[in-house]
N, C-alpha and C positions, 0 to 999 in steps of 0.2 A: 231212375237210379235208386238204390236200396241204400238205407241210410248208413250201413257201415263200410259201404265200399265211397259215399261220399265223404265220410269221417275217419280215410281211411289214415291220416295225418292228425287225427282226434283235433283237429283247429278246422276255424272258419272265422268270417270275420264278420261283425257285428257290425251294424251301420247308423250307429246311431249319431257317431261325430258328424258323422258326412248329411245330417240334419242340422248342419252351423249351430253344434253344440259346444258352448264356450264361446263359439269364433266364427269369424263367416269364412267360410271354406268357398273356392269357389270352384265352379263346375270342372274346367282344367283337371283342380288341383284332385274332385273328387272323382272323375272318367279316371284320371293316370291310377288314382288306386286301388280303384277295382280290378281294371283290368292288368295291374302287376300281382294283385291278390292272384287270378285266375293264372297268368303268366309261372306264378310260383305253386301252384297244382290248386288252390283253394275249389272246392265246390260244393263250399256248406256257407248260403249267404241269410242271415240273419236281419230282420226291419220291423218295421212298424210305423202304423198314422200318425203316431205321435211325435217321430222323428223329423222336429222340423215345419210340422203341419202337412204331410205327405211328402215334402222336399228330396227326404232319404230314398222311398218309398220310387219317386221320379226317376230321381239320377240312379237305381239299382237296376231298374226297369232300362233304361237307357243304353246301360253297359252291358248288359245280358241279350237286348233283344235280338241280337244276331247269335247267339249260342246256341248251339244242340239242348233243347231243354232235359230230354234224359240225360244230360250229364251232368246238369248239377240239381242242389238239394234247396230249395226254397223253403223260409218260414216268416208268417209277419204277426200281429196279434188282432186283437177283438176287444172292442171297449169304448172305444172312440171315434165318433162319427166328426170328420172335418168335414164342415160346413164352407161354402160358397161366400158367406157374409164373411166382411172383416173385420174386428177388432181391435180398437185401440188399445194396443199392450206393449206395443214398443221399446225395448232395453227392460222387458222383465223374464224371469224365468232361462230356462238351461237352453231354450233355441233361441234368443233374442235376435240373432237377425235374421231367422227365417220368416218366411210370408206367414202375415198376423192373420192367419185365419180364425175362425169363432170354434172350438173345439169342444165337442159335449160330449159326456160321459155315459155310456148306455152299453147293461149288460146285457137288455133281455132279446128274445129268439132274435124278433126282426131286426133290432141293431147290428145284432150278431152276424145275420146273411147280412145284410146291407154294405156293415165293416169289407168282409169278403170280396164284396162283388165292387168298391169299390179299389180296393187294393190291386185285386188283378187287372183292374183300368191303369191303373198307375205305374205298375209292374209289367205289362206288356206279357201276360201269361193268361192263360186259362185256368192253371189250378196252381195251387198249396201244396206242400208239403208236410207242413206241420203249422198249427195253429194253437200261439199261445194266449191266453187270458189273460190283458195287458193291468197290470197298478192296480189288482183288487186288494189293495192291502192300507194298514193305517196311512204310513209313510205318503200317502197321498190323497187320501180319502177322509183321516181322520176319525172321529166318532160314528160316520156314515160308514164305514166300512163294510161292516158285519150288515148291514141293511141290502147294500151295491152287494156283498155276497150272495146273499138268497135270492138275490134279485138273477143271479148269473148261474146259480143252482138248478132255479126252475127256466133261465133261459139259454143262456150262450153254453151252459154244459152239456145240455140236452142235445142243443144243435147240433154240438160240436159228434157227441157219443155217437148219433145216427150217421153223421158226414165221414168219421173212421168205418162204421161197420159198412156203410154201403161204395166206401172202397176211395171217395173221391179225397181226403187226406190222409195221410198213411198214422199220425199222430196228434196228439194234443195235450196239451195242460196249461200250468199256469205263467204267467211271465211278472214275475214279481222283485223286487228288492228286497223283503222279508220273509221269515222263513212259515210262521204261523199260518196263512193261509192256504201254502202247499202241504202242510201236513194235515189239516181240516179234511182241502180236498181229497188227499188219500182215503182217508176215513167215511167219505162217502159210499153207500152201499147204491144208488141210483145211480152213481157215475163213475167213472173211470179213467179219466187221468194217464195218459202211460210215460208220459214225455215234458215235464216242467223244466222253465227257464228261470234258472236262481242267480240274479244277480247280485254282487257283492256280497254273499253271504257264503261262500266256501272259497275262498280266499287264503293266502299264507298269511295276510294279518289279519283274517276276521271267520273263524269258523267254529267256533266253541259252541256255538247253539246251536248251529245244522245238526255236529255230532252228538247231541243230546237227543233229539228226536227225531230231524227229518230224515238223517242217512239212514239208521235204524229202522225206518217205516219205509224209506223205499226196499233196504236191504228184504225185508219183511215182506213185502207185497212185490217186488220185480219192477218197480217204476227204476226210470233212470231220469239225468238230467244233464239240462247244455247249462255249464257256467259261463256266466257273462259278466264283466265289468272285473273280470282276473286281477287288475292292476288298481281294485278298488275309486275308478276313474282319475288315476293318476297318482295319487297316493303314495300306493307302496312304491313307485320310482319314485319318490321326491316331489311330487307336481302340488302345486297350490289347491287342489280338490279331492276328498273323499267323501267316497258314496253320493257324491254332485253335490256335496257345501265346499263351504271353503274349511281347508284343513287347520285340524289344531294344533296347537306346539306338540301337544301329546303323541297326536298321530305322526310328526314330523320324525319326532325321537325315536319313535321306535323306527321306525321307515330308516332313519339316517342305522340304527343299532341292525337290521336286516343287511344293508348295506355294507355295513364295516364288514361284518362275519361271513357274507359273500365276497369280497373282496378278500379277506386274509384266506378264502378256501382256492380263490383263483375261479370263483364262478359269475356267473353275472344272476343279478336279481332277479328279471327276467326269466330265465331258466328255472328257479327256484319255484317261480312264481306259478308259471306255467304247467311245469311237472306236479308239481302240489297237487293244484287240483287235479287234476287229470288223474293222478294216483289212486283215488276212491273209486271201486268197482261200480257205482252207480253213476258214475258219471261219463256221458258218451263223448260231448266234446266240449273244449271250450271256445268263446270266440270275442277276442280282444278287438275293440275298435281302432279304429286310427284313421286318420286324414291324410299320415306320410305313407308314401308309396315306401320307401325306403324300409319301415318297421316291420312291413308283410315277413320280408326274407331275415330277419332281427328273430318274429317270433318265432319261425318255421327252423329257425336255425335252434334257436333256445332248446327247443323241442327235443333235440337230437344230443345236449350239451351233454356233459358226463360229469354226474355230479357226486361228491365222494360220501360217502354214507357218515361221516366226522360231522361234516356239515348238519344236517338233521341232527343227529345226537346233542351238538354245541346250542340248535335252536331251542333243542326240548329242556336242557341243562339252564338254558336262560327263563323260562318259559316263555320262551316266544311264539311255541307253537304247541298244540296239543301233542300230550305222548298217545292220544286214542287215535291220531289220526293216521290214516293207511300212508303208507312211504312209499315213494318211487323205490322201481328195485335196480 
């Protein structure tokens, strides 16, 4: 399937709850929704190893394996090799109750295939679609960062660049929560990048640094990107976590002040939320997680809401949102 007739709903859904992130989700609850995702047209499915320690990575495989695979769009990432040994880590970290497997971090070539060729074990596939460069950024890495960068430079990019041109994935870039390292990789002249996964970072409450540089440099060079974590993982609806900590009063207020001013427009935040991003011509689609089956048809719905052009104006008038940023039309 060609990725714009699989995005052709600019939505897909992210799976990283359904790695009992926050919460133990249980199989049930994660089979009903996926397969209400597909039920409600989705076929752009979004994972990774680190979801859970392969857990996500399982149940997607699961729900899919009886599918026409030409009809939908698969992507997972490169970074992380889960290990057979287990670790005592129990009630730490954003998967706490998924299986404590030993999780190492590796960018270079052979990690890179390894990642792969264990992924499509667990997904019940033969190939990818799109393959993102998982966490090379501070936010998880720290002062090692820029080290695991070069390390992923001369390996998992290289891979990745021959594995596009000799056909077997259609794309690739980065899968990060920060915006600096996908702007880095743009600027490489040895690599090529055409498809980064930005999460929480072009968002209606958090996008002022993408449009400083990264939009600019894709605008510039034709790269696009899937936004993920749209709702800032829960956030901008009011939920007790942004960008996966626990949220600040700060974050709360303006979240509650988004809220008021969708409601006095008669829209829902969700819509707002939604359309935002998707609005910026670099952006191909986005894909909100979720563990309730019910949300699927919430987003898909949002998607379609009709939102009055007052509203944006009132955000920008508060500054609540960038006046640089592209507007739904």
């Amino acid at each position: 399937m060609k990725l714009q007739e699989a995005l052709n709903k600019k939505t897909g859904l992210g799976t990283a709850p359904l790695g009992n992130m926050f919460r133990n989700v249980s199989e049930e609850e994660a089979q009903e929704t996926i397969q209400n995702a597909w039920d409600q047209g989705i076929r752009y499915f979004d994972t990774a190893p680190f979801y859970g320690a392969g857990l996500a990575e399982q149940r997607l495989g699961k729900a899919l394996k009886d599918k026409n695979r030409n009809e939908y769009l698969l992507s997972s990432k490169v970074g992380r090799i889960i290990l057979d040994e287990k670790e005592n880590s129990s009630g730490e970290g954003l998967f706490k109750d998924a299986p404590q497997h030993k999780i190492v971090t590796d960018y270079s070539e052979e990690a890179t295939l390894q990642s792969i060729e264990d992924s499509l074990k667990r997904l019940n596939t033969d190939y990818l679609d799109m393959v993102f460069v998982h966490d090379i950024s501070p936010d998880f890495l720290g002062d090692e960062w820029i080290t695991k960068f070069d390390e992923a430079r001369n390996g998992a990019f290289k891979v990745l660049d021959r594995l596009r041109d000799e056909g077997v994935i259609k794309s690739w870039g980065l899968g990060v929560n920060t915006t600096i390292p996908i702007e880095l990789a743009m600027e490489l002249e040895e690599a090529n990048p055409d498809l980064s996964l930005t999460a929480t970072q072009y968002t209606l409450m958090q996008h002022e640094r993408a449009l400083e540089r990264m939009m600019p440099l894709a605008e510039k060079t034709g790269k696009k990107f899937v936004v993920g974590a749209p709702y800032n993982s829960g956030g901008l609806l009011g939920g007790d976590h942004f960008d996966y900590q626990p949220a600040s009063k700060e974050v709360k207020k303006q979240a509650q002040q988004l809220k008021q001013i969708a409601d006095k427009h008669g829209i829902t935040l969700k819509a707002a939320a939604l359309q935002f991003s998707t609005a910026n011509p670099a952006v191909s689609a986005v894909i909100p997680g979720s563990t309730r089956p019910s949300r699927i048809k919430e987003d898909l719905s949002a998607m379609q809401e009709s939102i009055p052009a007052a509203f944006w104006q009132e955000l920008i008038s508060e500054g609540l949102i960038s006046d640089k940023a592209p507007l739904p039309k």
